[in-house]
Structure formats: structure tokens, C-alpha cells
C-alpha atoms as a printed R data frame, in Angstrom:
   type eleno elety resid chain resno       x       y        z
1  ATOM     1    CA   UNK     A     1 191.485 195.136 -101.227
2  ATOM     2    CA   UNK     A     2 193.275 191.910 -100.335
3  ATOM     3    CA   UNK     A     3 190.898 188.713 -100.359
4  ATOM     4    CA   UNK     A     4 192.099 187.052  -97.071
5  ATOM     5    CA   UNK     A     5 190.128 188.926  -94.589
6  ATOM     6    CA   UNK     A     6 191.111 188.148  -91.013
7  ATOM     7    CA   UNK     A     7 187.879 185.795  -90.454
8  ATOM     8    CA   UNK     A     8 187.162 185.808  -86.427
9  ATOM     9    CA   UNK     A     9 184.909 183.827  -85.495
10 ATOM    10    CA   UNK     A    10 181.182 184.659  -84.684
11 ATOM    11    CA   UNK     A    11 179.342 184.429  -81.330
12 ATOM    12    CA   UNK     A    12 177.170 181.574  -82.412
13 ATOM    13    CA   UNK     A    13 180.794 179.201  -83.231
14 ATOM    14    CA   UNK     A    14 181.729 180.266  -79.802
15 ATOM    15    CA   UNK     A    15 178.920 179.019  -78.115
16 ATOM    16    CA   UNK     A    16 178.728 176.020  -80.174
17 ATOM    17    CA   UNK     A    17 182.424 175.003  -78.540
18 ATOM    18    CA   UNK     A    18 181.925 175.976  -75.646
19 ATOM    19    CA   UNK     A    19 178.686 173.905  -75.237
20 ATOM    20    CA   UNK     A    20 180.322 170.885  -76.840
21 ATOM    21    CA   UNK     A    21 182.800 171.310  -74.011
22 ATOM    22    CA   UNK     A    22 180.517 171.489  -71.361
23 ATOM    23    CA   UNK     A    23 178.502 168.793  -72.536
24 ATOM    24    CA   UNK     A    24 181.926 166.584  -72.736
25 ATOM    25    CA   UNK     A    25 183.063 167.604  -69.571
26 ATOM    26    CA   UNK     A    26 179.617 166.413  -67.751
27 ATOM    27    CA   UNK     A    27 179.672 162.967  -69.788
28 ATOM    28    CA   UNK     A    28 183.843 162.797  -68.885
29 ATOM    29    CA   UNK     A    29 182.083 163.574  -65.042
30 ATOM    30    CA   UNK     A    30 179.511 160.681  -65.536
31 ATOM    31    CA   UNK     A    31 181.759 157.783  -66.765
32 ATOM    32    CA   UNK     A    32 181.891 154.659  -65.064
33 ATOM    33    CA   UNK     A    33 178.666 155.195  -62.263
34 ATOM    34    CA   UNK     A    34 175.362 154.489  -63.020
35 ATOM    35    CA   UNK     A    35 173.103 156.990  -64.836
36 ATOM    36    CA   UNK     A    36 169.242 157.072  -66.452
37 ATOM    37    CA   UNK     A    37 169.022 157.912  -69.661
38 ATOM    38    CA   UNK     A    38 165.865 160.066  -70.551
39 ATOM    39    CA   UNK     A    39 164.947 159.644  -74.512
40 ATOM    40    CA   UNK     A    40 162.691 161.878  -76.490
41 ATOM    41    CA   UNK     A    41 159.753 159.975  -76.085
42 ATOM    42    CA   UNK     A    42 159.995 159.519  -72.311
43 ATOM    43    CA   UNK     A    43 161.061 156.247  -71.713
44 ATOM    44    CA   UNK     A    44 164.251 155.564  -69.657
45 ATOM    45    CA   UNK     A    45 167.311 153.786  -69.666
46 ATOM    46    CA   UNK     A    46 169.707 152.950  -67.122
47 ATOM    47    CA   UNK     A    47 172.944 151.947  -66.931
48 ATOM    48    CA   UNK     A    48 176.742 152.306  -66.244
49 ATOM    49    CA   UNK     A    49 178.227 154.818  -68.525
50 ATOM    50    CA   UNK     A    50 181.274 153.413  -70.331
51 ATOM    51    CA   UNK     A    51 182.114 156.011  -73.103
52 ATOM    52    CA   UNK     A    52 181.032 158.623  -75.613
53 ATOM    53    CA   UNK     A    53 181.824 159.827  -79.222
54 ATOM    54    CA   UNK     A    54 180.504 162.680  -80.781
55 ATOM    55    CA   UNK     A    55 177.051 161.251  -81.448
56 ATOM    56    CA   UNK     A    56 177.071 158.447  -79.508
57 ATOM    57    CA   UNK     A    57 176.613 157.021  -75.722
58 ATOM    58    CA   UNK     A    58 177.865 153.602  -74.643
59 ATOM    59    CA   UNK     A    59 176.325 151.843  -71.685
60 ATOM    60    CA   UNK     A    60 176.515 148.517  -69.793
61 ATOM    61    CA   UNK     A    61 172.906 147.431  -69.080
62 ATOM    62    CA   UNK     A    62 172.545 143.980  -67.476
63 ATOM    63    CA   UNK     A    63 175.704 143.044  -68.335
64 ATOM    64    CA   UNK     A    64 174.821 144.145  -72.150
65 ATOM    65    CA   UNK     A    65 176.862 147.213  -73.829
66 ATOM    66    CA   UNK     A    66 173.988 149.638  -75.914
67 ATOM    67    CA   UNK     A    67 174.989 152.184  -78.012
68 ATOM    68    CA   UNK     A    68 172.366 155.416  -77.803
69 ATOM    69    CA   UNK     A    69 172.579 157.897  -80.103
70 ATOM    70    CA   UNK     A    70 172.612 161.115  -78.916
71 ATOM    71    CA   UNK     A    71 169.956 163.144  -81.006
72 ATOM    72    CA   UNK     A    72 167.612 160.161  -79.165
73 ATOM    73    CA   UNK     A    73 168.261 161.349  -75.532
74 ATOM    74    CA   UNK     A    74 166.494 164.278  -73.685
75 ATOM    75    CA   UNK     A    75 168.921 164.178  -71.010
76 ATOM    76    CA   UNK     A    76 170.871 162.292  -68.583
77 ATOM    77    CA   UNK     A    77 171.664 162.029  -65.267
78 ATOM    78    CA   UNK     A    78 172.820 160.436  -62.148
79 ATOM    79    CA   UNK     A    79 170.827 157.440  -61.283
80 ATOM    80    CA   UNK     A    80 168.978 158.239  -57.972
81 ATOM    81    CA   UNK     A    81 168.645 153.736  -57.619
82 ATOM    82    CA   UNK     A    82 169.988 150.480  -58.399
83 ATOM    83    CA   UNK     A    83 167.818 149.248  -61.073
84 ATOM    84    CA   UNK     A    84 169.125 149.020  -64.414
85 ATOM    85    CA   UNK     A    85 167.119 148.523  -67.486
86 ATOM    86    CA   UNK     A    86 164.563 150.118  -69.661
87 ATOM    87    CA   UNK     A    87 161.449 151.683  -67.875
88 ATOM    88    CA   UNK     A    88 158.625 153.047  -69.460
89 ATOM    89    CA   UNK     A    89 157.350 156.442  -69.986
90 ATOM    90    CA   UNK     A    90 154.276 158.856  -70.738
């Protein structure tokens, strides 16, 4: 029996690509307007969207840049007003 088995990948590394994509595509949709941040602990952050890595957001807050990490954000979003900066949560 020959050791190199055709390997084909499994449902679960499907999904995990195609999630990565969809999540890139959104950010790629979101870059350059204003968005709110939502972290983990419910505050908020908002602030133009200038770029993203694999774990990381970039954003220009009062004229600041901010790097978020991603594993700290609950989700993001179009920012429904004008104000930028860091508003509290629950």
C-alpha cells in the first residue's frame, strides 16, 4: 500500500477558508468609511478603517492610527454617526 494517500481536504478546512474569505471580503468592503468597533467586553470604538492583517485591524481615531487585535473585537460594523472615539459599554 503506497504511503502518499491522496489527502483531500476535510469539511471543517473548507469552512475555515471560506470564512476567512468572507470575513476579508467584508473588511476589503469596510475600508476607508467610518465603522464602530464592538470589543468583547462591550465597549466601542470608532473610527475610519485603514487596513487589516490576519490578526489585526488598523484605524484612524481622532486623527490617531490604533491597531485592534482581532481576537479583542465582537464585531464590526458600519458607523450609524459621526462621532469617533471610544464609548463605553455594559
Amino acid at each position: 500500500m503506497p504511503k502518499n494517500k491522496s489527502r483531500t481536504p476535510n469539511k471543517k478546512m473548507i469552512n475555515a477558508v471560506v470564512d476567512e474569505h468572507s470575513q476579508a471580503n467584508y473588511l476589503y468592503e469596510h475600508t476607508d468609511i467610518q465603522v464602530k468597533i464592538v470589543f468583547v467586553d462591550g465597549k466601542a470604538l470608532v473610527g475610519d478603517l485603514l487596513g487589516y492583517d490576519q490578526f489585526t485591524l488598523t484605524l484612524l481615531v481622532k486623527g490617531k492610527r490604533v491597531l485592534i487585535y482581532k481576537s479583542s473585537v465582537k464585531y464590526v460594523h458600519k458607523a450609524a454617526n459621526q462621532d469617533t472615539g471610544l464609548q463605553g459599554g455594559t
